[in-house]
VEXKERO-855914 format. One record per residue (C-alpha): residue in three letters; x, y, z. Coordinates in pm, whole numbers, plus 50000, padded with zeros to 5 digits. Layout:
<sites>
alaXYZ...
</sites>
This chain:
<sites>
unk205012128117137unk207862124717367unk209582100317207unk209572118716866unk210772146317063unk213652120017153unk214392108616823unk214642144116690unk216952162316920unk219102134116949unk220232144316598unk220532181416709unk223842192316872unk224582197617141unk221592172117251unk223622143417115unk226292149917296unk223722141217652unk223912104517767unk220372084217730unk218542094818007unk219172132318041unk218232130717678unk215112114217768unk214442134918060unk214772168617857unk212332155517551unk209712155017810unk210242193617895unk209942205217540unk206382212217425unk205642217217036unk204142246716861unk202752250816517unk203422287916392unk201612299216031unk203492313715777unk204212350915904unk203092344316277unk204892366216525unk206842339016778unk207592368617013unk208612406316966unk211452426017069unk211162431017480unk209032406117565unk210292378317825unk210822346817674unk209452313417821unk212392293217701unk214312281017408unk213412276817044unk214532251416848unk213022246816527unk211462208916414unk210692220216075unk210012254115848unk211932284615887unk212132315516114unk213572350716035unk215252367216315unk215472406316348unk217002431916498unk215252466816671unk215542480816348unk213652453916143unk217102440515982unk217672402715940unk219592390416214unk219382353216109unk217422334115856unk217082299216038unk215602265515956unk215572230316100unk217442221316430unk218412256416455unk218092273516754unk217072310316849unk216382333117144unk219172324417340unk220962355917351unk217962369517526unk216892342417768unk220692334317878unk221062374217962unk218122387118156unk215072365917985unk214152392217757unk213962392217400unk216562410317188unk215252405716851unk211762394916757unk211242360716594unk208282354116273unk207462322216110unk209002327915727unk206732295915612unk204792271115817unk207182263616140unk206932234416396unk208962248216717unk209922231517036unk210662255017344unk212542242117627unk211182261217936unk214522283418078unk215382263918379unk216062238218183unk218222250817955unk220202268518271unk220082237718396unk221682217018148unk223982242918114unk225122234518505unk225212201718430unk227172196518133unk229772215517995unk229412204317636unk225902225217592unk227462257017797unk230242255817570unk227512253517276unk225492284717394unk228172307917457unk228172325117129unk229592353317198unk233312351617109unk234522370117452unk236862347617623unk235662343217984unk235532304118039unk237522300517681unk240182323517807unk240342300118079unk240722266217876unk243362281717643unk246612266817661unk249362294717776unk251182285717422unk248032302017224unk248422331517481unk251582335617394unk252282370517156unk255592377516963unk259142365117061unk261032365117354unk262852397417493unk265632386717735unk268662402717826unk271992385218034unk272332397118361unk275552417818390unk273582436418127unk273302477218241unk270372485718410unk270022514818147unk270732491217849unk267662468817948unk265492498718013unk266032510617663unk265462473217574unk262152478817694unk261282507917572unk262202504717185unk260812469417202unk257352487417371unk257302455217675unk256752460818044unk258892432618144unk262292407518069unk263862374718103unk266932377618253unk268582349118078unk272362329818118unk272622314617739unk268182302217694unk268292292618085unk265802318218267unk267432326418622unk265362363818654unk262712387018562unk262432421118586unk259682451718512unk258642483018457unk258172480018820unk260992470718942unk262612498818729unk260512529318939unk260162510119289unk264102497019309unk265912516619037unk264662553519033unk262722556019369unk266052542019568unk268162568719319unk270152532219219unk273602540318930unk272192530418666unk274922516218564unk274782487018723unk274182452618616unk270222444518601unk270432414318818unk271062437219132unk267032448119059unk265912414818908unk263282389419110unk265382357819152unk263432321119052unk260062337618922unk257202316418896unk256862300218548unk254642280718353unk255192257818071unk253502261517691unk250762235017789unk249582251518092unk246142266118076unk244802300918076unk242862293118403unk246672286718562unk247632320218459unk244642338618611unk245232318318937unk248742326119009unk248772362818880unk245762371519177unk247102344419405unk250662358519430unk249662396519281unk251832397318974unk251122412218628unk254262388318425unk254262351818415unk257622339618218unk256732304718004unk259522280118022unk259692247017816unk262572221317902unk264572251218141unk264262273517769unk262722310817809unk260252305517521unk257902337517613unk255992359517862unk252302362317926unk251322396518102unk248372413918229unk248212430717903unk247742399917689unk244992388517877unk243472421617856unk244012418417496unk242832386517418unk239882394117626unk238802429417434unk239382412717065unk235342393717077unk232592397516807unk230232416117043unk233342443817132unk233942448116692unk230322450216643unk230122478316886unk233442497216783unk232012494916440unk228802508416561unk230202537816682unk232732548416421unk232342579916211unk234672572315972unk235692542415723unk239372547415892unk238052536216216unk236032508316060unk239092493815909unk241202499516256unk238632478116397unk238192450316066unk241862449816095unk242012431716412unk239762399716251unk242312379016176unk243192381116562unk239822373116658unk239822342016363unk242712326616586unk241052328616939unk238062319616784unk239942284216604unk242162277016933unk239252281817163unk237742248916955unk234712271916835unk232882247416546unk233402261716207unk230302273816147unk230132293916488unk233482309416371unk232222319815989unk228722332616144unk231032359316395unk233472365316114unk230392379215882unk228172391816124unk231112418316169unk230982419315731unk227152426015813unk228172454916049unk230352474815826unk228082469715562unk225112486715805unk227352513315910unk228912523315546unk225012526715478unk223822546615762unk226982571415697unk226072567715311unk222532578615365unk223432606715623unk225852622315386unk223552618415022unk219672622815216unk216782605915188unk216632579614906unk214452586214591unk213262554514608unk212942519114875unk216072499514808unk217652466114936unk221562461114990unk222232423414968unk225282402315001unk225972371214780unk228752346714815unk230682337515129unk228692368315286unk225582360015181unk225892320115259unk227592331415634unk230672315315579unk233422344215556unk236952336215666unk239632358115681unk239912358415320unk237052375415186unk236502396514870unk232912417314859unk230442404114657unk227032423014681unk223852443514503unk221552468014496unk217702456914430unk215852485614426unk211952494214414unk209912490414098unk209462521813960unk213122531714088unk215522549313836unk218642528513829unk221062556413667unk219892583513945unk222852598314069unk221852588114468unk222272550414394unk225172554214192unk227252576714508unk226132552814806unk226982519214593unk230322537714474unk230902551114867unk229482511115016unk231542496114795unk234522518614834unk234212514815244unk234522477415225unk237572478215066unk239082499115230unk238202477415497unk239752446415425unk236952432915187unk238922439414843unk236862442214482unk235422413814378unk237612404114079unk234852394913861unk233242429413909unk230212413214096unk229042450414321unk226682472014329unk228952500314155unk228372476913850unk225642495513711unk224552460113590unk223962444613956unk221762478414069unk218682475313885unk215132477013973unk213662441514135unk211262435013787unk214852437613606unk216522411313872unk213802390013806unk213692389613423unk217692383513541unk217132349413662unk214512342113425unk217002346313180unk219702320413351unk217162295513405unk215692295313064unk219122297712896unk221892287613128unk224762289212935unk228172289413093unk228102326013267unk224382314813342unk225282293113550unk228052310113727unk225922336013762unk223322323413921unk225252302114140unk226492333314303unk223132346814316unk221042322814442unk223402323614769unk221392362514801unk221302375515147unk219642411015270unk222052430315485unk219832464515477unk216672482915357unk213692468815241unk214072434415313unk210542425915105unk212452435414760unk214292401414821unk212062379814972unk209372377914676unk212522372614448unk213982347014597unk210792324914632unk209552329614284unk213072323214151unk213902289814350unk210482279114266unk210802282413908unk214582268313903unk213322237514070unk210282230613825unk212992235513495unk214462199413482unk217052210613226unk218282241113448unk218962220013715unk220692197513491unk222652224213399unk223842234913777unk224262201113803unk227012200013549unk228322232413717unk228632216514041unk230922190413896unk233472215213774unk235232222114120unk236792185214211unk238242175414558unk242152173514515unk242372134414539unk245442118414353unk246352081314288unk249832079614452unk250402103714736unk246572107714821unk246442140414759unk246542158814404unk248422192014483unk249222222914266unk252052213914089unk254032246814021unk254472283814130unk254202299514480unk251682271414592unk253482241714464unk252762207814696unk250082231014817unk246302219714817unk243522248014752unk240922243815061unk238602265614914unk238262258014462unk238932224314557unk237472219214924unk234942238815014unk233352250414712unk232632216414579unk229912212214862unk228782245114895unk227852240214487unk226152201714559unk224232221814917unk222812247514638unk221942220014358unk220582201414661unk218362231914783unk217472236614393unk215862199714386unk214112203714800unk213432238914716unk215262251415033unk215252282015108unk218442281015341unk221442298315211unk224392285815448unk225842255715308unk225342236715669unk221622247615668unk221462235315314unk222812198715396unk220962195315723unk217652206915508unk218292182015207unk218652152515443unk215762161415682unk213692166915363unk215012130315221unk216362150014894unk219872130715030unk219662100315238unk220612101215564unk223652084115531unk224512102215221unk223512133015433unk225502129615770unk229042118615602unk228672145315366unk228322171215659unk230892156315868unk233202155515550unk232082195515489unk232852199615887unk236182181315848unk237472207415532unk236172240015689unk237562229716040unk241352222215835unk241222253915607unk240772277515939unk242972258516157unk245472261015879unk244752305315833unk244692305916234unk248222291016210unk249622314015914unk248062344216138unk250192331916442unk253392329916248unk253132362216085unk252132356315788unk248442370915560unk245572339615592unk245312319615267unk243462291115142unk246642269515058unk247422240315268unk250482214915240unk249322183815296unk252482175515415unk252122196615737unk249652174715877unk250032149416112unk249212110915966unk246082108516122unk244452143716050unk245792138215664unk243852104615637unk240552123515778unk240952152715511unk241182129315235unk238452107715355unk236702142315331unk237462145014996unk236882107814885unk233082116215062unk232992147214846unk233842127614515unk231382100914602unk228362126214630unk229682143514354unk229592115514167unk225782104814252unk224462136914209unk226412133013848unk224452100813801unk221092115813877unk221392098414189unk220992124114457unk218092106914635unk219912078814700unk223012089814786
</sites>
């Protein structure tokens, strides 16, 4: 058994990552355990022996209040938040279909986590900066420009500096040469408490020489030097040029801005105005999240498990201002949303299934769609453009009319068929009656798989979005208007595998919804071949990785995240990678175009 054990984790991060014989060592510490459809793997409050990962099947995660957490399938992992904490379980874990689990007992997993920094870095999911703060260069810590001042400057001149430009601190600077600091500080302990003219120049108050640190110094420098010599301002010098100041503040700052600190703000507000205080600082979270070197898909899952928690709160202050519902209902989230991929450009894209005998045109699911849908918005998550919410009267409809639905598509999948059911089948439940969806979504992928010609048909429709490959310059790139020499990362990058994942899940019958899940699903199950199946994730890795590096580094200049990239602004070697990407992309595409998706 052990050496199965082997064989499998070695293809699970961050396992592969551990040379030969710790890997060998830890197989023999995981035990195996067969869970039936709908078994309970443990409950909410109970300690946990160790860590899950699962072999094969699928587990759905949930919270206290019975709402999906995570829907999880081979080589993921679960129960960590919980056993890395105290050892007790803050969700409760069931068996979706048959499951095979392995548990690693807990002191090895704290163990390993000693021992090798790779899997602590892996297992800290929680987006607060600790250890990350630590390993950030002082150049990502960096906020806004530069405030100096020279130093015959007026004492009274620079403390007005100060306070219209709302800093604690300045560079006293001869032409970009630093030669001086001074603070808020300095201003009460040597200017007002010693009654000094304050018309004098500032560099009779200044500290002379200040310790300084250049752009490529680490976060863990900062912290050092700020308790070693007890000051609150570090000045950052490159090449004898004042390029910046790091202060208690920003690390305070970077510090509060973590998934776990939204979630909770969110949590707590009354009012879609503080929601969107808190959804506004995202995109600041997006960039600590990308410069910390979080994996893409550890980035998109924080990013929409804050979508999740505005969704749950509109809700909750939906249902406390309309009453009790007339009848069980299900809010669910398709697209980016729904698959767990949401950047920091996201539209909404969502639906109301609601119970049987439900009245679709009552008044009470018409105001909390109108108010849901109205919240997210206002929160950052514009309309969808194609009208796809549950204030469409036409996605809030009783679950027998969602199934006739996709009954429809797949017995007549026209054009909007198709596009409509691509959307859909990426279905997610965010809250209320999570069994509306779950009976849908079997009997739906089941019968999509079994109709050859409506998988044909999304097979087609996965061709339509093509990786932006060109003959001459590598790279085919929009050739006029604002985006011109511009390459679209999502139409043309990511969407192209997130549409072969789906076809792919359509012919395994996976029940995954996230793309990665998807991939890692079709090759386990052999619908790709292995080969096929791990460039095609790396290529998928490569593209997501690029398209939020590139929004981290629009946020940091100022500018709203896009999904437009110039491949000119890469260096050589990360431009050959993306269109290797690409040229992996095409090839797939093209296989699964020639029927030939089992071999690829």
């Amino acid at each position: 058994m052990t050496q199965s054990i082997v064989d499998f984790i070695a293809t699970v991060h961050p396992y592969d990552s551990l040379p030969q014989d710790e890997l060998m060592r830890v197989a023999s510490f995981f035990s195996r355990r067969i869970y039936d459809a709908d078994a309970l793997i443990y409950q909410l409050g109970e300690r946990l022996p160790g860590l899950y990962l699962i072999e094969s099947g699928a587990v759905t995660v949930t919270d206290r209040n019975g709402d999906i957490v995570s829907q999880l399938g081979a080589r993921n992992s679960f129960g960590e938040r919980g056993l890395l904490r105290d050892g007790v379980a803050v969700t409760s874990a069931r068996a979706s279909e048959q499951a095979q689990v392995l548990m690693l007992p807990r002191e090895q997993v704290t163990g390993l986590i000693e021992r090798h920094r790779v899997v602590a870095r892996f297992f800290d999911r929680s987006g607060t900066r600790g250890s990350d703060m630590a390993t950030l260069k002082v150049a990502d810590l960096l906020s806004g420009k530069p405030v100096s001042c020279a130093p015959e400057t007026p004492i009274i001149d620079a403390a007005r500096m100060m306070r219209d430009g709302r800093i604690s601190s300045l560079g006293i600077t001869i032409g970009d040469e630093l030669i001086g600091l001074v603070t808020i500080r300095d201003m009460s302990n040597r200017v007002v408490a010693e009654g000094r003219d304050m018309r004098q120049p500032v560099e009779t108050i200044m500290t002379r020489d200040p310790v300084t640190l250049s752009p490529s110094a680490l976060g863990h420098d900062v912290l050092n030097i700020m308790v070693e010599r007890r000051v609150g301002h570090l000045p950052v010098v490159e090449g004898g040029r004042f390029v910046g100041m790091i202060s208690q503040t920003d690390l305070t700052r970077v510090q509060a801005v973590s998934t776990p600190a939204l979630i909770r703000d969110i949590a707590l507000a009354d009012s879609v105005a503080q929601m969107a205080r808190v959804t506004a600082r995202i995109p600041e979270l997006l960039t600590q999240l990308v410069q910390a070197r979080q994996r893409h898909e550890v980035i998109t899952r924080m990013i929409t498990d804050i979508a999740d928690a505005v969704t749950r709160r509109l809700l909750d202050l939906a249902q406390a201002s309309l009453g009790e519902p007339p009848a069980p209902f299900l809010w669910a989230a398709c697209g980016s949303q729904g698959r767990q991929e949401q950047t920091g450009v996201s539209d909404q894209d969502n639906c109301l299934i609601l119970a049987p005998d439900a009245d679709p045109d009552h008044p009470w699911f018409r105001d909390l769609a109108q108010m849901v849908c109205d919240g997210l918005n206002a929160c950052g998550y514009v309309y969808c453009p194609g009208d796809m919410m549950a204030s469409n009267p036409r996605w809030r409809q009783p679950v027998d009319v969602w199934r006739g639905y996709f009954n429809d598509w797949i017995a007549h999948p026209s054009p909007e068929a198709q596009m409509l059911a691509s959307v859909m089948f990426d279905l997610r439940a965010i809250g209320g009656d999570v069994s509306l969806l779950d009976a849908l979504h079997s009997d739906t992928l089941d019968q999509a798989s079994q109709n050859s010609i409506f998988v044909a048909h999304m097979v087609a429709n996965s061709l339509k979005h093509r990786p932006p490959l060109g003959l001459i310059s590598g790279f085919s790139t929009i050739r006029s208007g604002q985006h011109r020499h511009h390459i679209d990362m999502k139409h043309n990058g990511v969407v192209p595998v997130t549409d072969l994942a789906r076809v792919y899940a359509l012919q395994g019958r996976i029940k995954a919804v996230n793309t990665r899940a998807r991939l890692e699903d079709a090759e386990a199950r052999g619908v790709i071949s292995a080969s096929g199946g791990r460039d095609l994730l790396a290529a998928y890795d490569m593209i997501q990785t690029t398209r939020l590096e590139n929004q981290a580094h629009l946020i940091k200049a100022g500018r709203q995240p896009d999904n437009y990239l110039s491949p000119a602004d890469l260096p050589d070697l990360d431009r050959s990678h993306l269109r290797d990407a690409f040229v992996v992309v095409r090839w797939m595409q093209s296989a699964v175009g020639h029927g030939k998706g089992m071999l690829a």
